[in-house]
KOLRO-392086 format. One line per 2 residues: number of its first residue (from 1); their letters; for each residue x, y, z of N, C-alpha, C. Coordinates in Angstrom, 2 decimals, decimal comma. Layout:
% KOLRO-392086
NUM	a	X:Y:Z:X:Y:Z:X:Y:Z; ...
% end
This chain:
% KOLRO-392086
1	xx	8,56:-24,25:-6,77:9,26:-23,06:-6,31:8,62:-21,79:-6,87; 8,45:-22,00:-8,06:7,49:-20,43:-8,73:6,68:-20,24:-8,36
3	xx	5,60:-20,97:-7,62:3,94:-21,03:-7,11:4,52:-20,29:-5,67; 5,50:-20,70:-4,92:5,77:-20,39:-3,53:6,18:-18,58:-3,69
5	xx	7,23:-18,00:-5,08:7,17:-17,07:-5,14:6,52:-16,74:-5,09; 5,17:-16,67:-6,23:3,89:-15,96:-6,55:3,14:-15,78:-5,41
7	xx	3,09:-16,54:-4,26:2,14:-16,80:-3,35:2,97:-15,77:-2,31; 4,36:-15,43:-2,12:4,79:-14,33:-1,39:4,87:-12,88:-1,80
9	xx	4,70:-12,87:-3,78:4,25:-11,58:-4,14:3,45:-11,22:-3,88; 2,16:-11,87:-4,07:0,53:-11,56:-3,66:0,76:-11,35:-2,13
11	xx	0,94:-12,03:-1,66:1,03:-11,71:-0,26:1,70:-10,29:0,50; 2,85:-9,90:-0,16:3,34:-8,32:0,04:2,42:-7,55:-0,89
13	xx	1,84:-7,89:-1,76:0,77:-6,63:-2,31:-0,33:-6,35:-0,99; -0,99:-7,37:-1,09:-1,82:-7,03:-0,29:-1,96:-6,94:1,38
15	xx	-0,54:-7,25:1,99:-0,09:-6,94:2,96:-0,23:-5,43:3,72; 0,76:-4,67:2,07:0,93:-3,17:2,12:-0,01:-2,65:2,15
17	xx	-1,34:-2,96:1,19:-2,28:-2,31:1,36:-3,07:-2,13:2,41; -3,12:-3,22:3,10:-3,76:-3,03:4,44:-3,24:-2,02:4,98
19	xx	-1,82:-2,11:5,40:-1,19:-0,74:6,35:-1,64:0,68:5,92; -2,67:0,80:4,86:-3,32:2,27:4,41:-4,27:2,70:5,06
21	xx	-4,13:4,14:5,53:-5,39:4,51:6,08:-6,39:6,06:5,43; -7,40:6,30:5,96:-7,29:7,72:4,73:-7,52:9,22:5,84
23	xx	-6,86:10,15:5,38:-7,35:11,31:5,95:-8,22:12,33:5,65; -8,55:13,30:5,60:-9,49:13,90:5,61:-8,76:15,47:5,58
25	xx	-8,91:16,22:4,40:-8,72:17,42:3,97:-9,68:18,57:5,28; -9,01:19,17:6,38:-9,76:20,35:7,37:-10,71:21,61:5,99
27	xx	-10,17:21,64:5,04:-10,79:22,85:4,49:-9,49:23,99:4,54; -8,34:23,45:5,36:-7,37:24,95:5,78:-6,12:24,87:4,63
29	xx	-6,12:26,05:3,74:-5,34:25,94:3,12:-4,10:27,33:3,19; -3,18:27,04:2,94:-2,27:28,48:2,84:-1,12:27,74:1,60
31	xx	-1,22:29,05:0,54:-0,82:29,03:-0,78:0,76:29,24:-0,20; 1,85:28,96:-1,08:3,48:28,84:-0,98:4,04:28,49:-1,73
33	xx	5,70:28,66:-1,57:6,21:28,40:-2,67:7,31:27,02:-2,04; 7,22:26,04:-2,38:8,66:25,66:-1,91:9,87:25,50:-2,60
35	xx	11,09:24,98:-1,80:12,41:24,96:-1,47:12,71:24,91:-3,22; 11,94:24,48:-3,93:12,71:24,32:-5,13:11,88:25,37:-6,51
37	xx	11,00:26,26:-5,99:10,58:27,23:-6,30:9,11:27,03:-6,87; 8,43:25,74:-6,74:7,11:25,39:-7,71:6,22:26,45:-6,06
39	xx	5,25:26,82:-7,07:4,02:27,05:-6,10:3,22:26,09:-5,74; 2,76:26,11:-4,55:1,95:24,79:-3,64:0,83:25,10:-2,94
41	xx	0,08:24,42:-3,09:-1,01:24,50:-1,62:-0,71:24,02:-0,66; -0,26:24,34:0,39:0,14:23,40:1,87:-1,71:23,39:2,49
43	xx	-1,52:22,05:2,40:-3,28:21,64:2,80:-2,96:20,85:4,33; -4,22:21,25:5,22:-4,40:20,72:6,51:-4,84:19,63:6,18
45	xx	-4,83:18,32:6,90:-5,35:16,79:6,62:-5,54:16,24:8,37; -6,78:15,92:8,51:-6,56:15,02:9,56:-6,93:13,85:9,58
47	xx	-6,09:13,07:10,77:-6,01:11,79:11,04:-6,44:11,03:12,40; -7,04:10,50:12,82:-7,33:9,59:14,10:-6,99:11,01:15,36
49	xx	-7,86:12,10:15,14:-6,95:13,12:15,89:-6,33:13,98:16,12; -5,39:13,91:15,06:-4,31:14,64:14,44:-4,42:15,11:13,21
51	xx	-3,70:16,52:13,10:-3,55:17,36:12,25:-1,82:17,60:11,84; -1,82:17,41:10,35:-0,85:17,71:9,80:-1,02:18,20:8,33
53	xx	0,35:18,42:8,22:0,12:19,54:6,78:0,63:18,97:5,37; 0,24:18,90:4,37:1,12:18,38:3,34:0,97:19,52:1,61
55	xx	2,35:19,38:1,48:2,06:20,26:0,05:1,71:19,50:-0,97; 1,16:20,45:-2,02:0,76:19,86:-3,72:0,97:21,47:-3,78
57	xx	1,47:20,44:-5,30:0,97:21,45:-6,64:-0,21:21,08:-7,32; -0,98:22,33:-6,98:-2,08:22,30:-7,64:-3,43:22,70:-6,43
59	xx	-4,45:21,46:-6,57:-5,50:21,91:-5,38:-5,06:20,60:-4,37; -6,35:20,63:-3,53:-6,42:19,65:-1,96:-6,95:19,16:-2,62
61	xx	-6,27:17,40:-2,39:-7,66:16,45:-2,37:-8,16:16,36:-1,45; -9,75:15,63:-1,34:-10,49:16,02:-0,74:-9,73:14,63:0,73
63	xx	-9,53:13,74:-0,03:-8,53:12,97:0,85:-7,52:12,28:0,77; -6,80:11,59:1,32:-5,25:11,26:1,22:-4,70:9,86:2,24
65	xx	-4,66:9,17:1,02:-3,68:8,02:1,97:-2,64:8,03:2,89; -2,72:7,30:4,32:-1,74:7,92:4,67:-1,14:6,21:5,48
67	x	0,09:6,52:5,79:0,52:5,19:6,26:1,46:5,18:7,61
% end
């Protein structure tokens, strides 16, 4: 029975990881503050296509997991 667990933990680790993909930082940034008052970089990221936006504190990475 413990081997059958172990063999369905491993199996959701590396399940999840597959479903990862990575994006790609445009270069477009616009500085802000958000909802809870920290300052942010809202960074452009694209994907298969598509463009969307995500905040940090701090700088852009250059890329970003996305799922």
């Amino acid at each position: 029975m413990g081997k059958v667990i172990f063999a369905l933990v491993i199996g959701l680790i590396f399940s999840s990881a597959a479903d990862a993909a990575t994006a790609f930082w445009t270069g477009q940034v616009n500085y802000g503050q958000s909802v809870t008052g920290q300052f942010v970089a809202n960074c452009q990221y694209q994907y298969a296509g598509k463009y969307f936006w995500q905040a940090f504190v701090g700088n852009c990475p250059s890329s970003i997991e996305v799922y």
